[in-house]
C-alpha positions as CSV (number, residue, x, y, z in Angstrom):
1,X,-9.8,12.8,-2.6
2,X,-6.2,13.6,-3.7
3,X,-3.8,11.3,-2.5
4,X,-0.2,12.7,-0.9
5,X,2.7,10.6,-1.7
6,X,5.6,10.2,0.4
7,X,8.9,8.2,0.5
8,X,9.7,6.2,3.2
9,X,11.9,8.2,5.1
10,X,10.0,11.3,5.1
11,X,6.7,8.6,6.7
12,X,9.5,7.8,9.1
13,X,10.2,11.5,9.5
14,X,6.5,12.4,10.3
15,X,5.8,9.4,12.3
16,X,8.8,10.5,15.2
17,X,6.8,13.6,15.5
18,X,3.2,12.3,16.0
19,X,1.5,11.0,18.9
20,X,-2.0,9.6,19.5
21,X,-4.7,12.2,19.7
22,X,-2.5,13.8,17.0
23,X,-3.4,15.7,13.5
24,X,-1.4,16.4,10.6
25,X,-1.8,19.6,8.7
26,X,0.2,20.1,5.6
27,X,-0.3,24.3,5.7
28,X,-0.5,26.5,2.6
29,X,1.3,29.3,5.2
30,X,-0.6,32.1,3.8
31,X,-1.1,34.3,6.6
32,X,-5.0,32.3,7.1
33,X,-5.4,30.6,10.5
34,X,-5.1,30.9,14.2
35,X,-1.4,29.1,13.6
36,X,0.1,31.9,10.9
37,X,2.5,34.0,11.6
38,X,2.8,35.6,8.3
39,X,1.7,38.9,8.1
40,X,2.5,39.9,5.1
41,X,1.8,39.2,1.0
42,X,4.9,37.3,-0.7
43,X,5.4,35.6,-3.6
44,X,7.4,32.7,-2.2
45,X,4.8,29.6,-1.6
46,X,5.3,28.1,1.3
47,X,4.3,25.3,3.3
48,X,5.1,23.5,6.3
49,X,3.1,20.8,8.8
50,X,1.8,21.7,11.7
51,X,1.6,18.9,14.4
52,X,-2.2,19.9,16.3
53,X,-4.4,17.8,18.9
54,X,-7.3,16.5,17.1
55,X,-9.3,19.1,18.9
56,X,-7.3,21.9,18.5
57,X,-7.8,21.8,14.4
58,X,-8.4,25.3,13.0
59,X,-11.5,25.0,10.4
60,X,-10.3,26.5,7.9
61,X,-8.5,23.2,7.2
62,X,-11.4,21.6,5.7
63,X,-9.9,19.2,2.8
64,X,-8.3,16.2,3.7
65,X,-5.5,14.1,1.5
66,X,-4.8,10.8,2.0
67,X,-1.1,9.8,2.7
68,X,0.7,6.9,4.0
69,X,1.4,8.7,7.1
70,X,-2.5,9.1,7.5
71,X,-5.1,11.6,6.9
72,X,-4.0,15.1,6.4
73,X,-5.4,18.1,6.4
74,X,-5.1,21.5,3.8
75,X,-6.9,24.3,3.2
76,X,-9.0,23.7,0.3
77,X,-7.8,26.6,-1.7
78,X,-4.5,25.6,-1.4
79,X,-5.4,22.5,-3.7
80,X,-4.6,24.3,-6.6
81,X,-1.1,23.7,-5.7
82,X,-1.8,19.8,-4.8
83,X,-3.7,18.6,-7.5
84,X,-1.3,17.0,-10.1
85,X,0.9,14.3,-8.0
86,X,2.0,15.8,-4.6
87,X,4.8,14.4,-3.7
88,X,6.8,14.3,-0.3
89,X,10.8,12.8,-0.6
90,X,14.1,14.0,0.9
91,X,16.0,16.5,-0.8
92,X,20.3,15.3,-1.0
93,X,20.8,18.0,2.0
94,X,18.1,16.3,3.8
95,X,14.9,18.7,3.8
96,X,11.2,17.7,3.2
97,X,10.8,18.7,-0.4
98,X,7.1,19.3,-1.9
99,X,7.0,18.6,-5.7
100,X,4.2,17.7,-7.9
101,X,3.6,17.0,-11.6
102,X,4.9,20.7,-12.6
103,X,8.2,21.0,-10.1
104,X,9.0,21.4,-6.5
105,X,6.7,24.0,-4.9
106,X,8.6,23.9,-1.7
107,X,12.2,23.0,-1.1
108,X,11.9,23.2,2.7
109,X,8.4,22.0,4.4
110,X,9.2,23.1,8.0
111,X,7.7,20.3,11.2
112,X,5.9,22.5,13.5
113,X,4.9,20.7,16.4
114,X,1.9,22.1,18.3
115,X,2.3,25.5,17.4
116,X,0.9,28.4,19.2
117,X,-1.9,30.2,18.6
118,X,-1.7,33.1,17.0
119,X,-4.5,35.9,18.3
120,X,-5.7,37.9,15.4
121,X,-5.4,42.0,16.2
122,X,-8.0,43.8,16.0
C-alpha cells in the first residue's frame, strides 16, 4: 500500500473539512465517476479531494493510500502518478501542492466537500 505524505498544515487543512462518517478521496479528475464534471480530454493532470459519506463512495475508487490524515481513496489507475513519494505540502501562495519523486503533478489540489452527483447522459 503506498503511503501519502503530508505536512502538518495541509493534515490541519483536511482535518477542518472532515467529519465523522466522512471519506477522503484524493481524485485523478479524469472525467470517471458519478462526481466528474470534466467532459472533456486535456492534457493538464489534475486532481482534487473530494469530501463523501462513507456510503456515498463511488467504486471506481478502489485503491486506498495511507496518510496521516487517514485512509484515502484513488482510482487505481491513477497510481501511476502516485507511486514514487506522493507528497502533500503548502505551496508559498498557500495551495495544496501534489509532488512526488519526479515534480509537482498538481500545483492546486482543489477541497470539494460533498460534491454532487453528476448523472451520466445517455
Amino acid at each position: 500500500m503506498t503511503r501519502l505524505e503530508m505536512t502538518q498544515d495541509v493534515q490541519t487543512r483536511l482535518a477542518n473539512h472532515l467529519a465523522p462518517g466522512d471519506q477522503l478521496i484524493l481524485d485523478f479528475d479524469d472525467g470517471v465517476g458519478r462526481y466528474s464534471k470534466v467532459g472533456v480530454c486535456s492534457l493538464d493532470v489534475s486532481f482534487r479531494f473530494l469530501i463523501v459519506s462513507n456510503d456515498a463512495v463511488d467504486p471506481v475508487y478502489d485503491e486506498t493510500l495511507t496518510s496521516p490524515a487517514g485512509n484515502v481513496l484513488i482510482k487505481s489507475y491513477a497510481d501511476n502518478y502516485l507511486n514514487e513519494n506522493p507528497k502533500l505540502t503548502l505551496s508559498h501562495f498557500g495551495l495544496i501542492q501534489l509532488s512526488s519523486a519526479v515534480g509537482v503533478l498538481d500545483s492546486n489540489v482543489e477541497i470539494i466537500d460533498h460534491p454532487d452527483v453528476v448523472t451520466e447522459a445517455k
